[in-house]
C-alpha positions in Angstrom: 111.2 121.1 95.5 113.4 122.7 93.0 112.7 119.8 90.3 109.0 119.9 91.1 109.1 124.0 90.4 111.2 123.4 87.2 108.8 120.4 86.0 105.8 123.3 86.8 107.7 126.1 84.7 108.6 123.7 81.6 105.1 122.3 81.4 103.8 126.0 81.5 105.9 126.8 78.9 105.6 124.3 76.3 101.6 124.9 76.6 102.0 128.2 76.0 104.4 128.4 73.0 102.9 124.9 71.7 99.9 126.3 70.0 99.7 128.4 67.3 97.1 131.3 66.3 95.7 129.0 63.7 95.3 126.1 66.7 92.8 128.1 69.1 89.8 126.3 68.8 87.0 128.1 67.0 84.7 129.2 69.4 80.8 129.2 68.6 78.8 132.0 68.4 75.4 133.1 69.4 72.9 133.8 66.4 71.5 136.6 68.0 72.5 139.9 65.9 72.5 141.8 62.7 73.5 139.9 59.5 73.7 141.3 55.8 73.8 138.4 53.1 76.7 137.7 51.1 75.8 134.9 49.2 72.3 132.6 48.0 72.9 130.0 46.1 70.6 127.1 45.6 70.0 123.9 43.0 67.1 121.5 42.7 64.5 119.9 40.3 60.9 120.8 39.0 58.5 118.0 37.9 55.6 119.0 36.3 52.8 116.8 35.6 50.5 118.3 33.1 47.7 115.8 31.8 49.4 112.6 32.4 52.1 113.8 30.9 55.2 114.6 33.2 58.3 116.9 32.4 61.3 117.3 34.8 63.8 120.4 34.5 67.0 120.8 36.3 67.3 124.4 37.8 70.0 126.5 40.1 69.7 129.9 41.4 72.3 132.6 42.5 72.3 135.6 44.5 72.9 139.0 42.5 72.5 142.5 43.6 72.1 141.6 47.6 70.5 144.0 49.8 69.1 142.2 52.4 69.7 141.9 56.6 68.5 139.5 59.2 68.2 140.8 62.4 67.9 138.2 64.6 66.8 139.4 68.4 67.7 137.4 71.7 63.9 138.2 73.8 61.7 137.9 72.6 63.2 135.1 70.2 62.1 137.3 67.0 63.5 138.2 63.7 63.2 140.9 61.4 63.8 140.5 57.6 64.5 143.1 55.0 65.8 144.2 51.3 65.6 143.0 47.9 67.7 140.9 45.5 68.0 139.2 42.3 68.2 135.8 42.0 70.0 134.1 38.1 67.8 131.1 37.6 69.4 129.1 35.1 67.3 126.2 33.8 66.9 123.1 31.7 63.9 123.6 29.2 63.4 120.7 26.7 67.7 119.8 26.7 68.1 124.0 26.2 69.9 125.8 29.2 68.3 129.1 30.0 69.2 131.8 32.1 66.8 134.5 33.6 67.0 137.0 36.6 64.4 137.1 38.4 63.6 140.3 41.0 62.9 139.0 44.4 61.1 141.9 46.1 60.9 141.3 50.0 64.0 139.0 51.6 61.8 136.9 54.1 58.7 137.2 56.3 59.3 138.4 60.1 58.5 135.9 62.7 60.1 133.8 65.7 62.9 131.9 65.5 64.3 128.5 68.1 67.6 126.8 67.7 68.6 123.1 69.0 72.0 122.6 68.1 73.0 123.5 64.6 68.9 123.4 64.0 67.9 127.0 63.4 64.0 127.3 62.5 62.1 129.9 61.7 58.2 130.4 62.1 56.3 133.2 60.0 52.4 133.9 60.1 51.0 131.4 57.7 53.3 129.3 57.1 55.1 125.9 58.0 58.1 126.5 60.3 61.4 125.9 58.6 64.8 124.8 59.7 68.1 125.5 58.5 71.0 123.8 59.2 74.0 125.5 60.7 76.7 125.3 58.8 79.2 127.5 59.9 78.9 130.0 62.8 81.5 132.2 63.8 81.5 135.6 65.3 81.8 137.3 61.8 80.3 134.7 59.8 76.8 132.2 59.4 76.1 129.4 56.7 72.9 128.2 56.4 72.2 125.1 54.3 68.3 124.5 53.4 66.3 122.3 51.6 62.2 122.7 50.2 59.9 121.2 48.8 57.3 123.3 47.1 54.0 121.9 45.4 51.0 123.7 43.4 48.4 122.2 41.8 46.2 124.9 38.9 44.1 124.1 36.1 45.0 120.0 36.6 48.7 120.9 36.1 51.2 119.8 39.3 54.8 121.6 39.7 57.0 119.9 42.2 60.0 122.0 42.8 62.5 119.9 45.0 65.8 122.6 45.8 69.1 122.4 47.9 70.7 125.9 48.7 72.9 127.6 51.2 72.8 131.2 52.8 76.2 133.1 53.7 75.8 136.0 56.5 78.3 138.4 57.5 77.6 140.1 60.9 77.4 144.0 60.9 
């Protein structure tokens, strides 16, 4: 009985002093909350197709001057978007790099929101649902990675923007 009790006591003690801080396994957190973001940064391609012709221009965007939250609400399943930022689009144009900020008034559209594993996807009147992927969650911290592709047609000339990008979160 004594060896048994002994065994009981070591075994409790080497789980116990066996892992450290930086061992605890990182525990998932709900979405559901208030999030300012920290960082937008995204990369891609345009092709443009003007009269037979077609052009193609590397691109990448980042985040300046963000003011934006995401309050993201449990029931009804809802979120509410908000703020402004600036977004550095540097460019290819003809072999020349360019660089221009361009305002971006109005973070997203409000609208519904579902999640299936890391999927997170987001409906807003009007337009397609779209899903993120879930990067990182935490209970201080969300990464969103996205992709897009965007099309319009005007005056016979097609722009095909194709674009990777991730958005960082803090919780409030």
């Amino acid at each position: 009985m004594k060896l048994l009790k002994f065994t009981v006591i070591v075994c409790v003690m080497i789980f116990t002093f066996s892992c450290t801080e930086d061992e605890l396994p990182i525990v998932q957190s709900d979405v559901t909350g208030q999030w300012r973001l920290t960082d937008l940064d995204y990369s891609g391609i345009t092709v443009v197709d003007w009269d037979g012709e077609t052009f193609e221009s590397n691109f990448a965007g980042k985040g300046e001057d963000l003011d934006c939250l995401l309050k993201i609400n449990e029931s009804p399943k809802t979120f509410v978007a908000e703020g402004d930022y600036v977004v550095v689009l540097t460019y290819d144009f003809f072999g020349i790099e360019q660089e221009m900020p361009v305002p971006m008034e109005g973070f997203m559209s409000n609208g519904n929101w579902s999640r299936n594993g890391d999927q997170l996807t987001v409906e807003t009147e009007g337009q397609d649902p779209a899903t993120c992927t879930i990067l990182e969650l935490t209970g201080e911290k969300m990464v969103l990675a996205y992709a897009a592709t965007i099309s319009q047609s005007m005056d016979g000339v097609t722009n095909t923007s194709t674009l990777d990008g991730t958005y960082t979160f803090v919780r409030e």
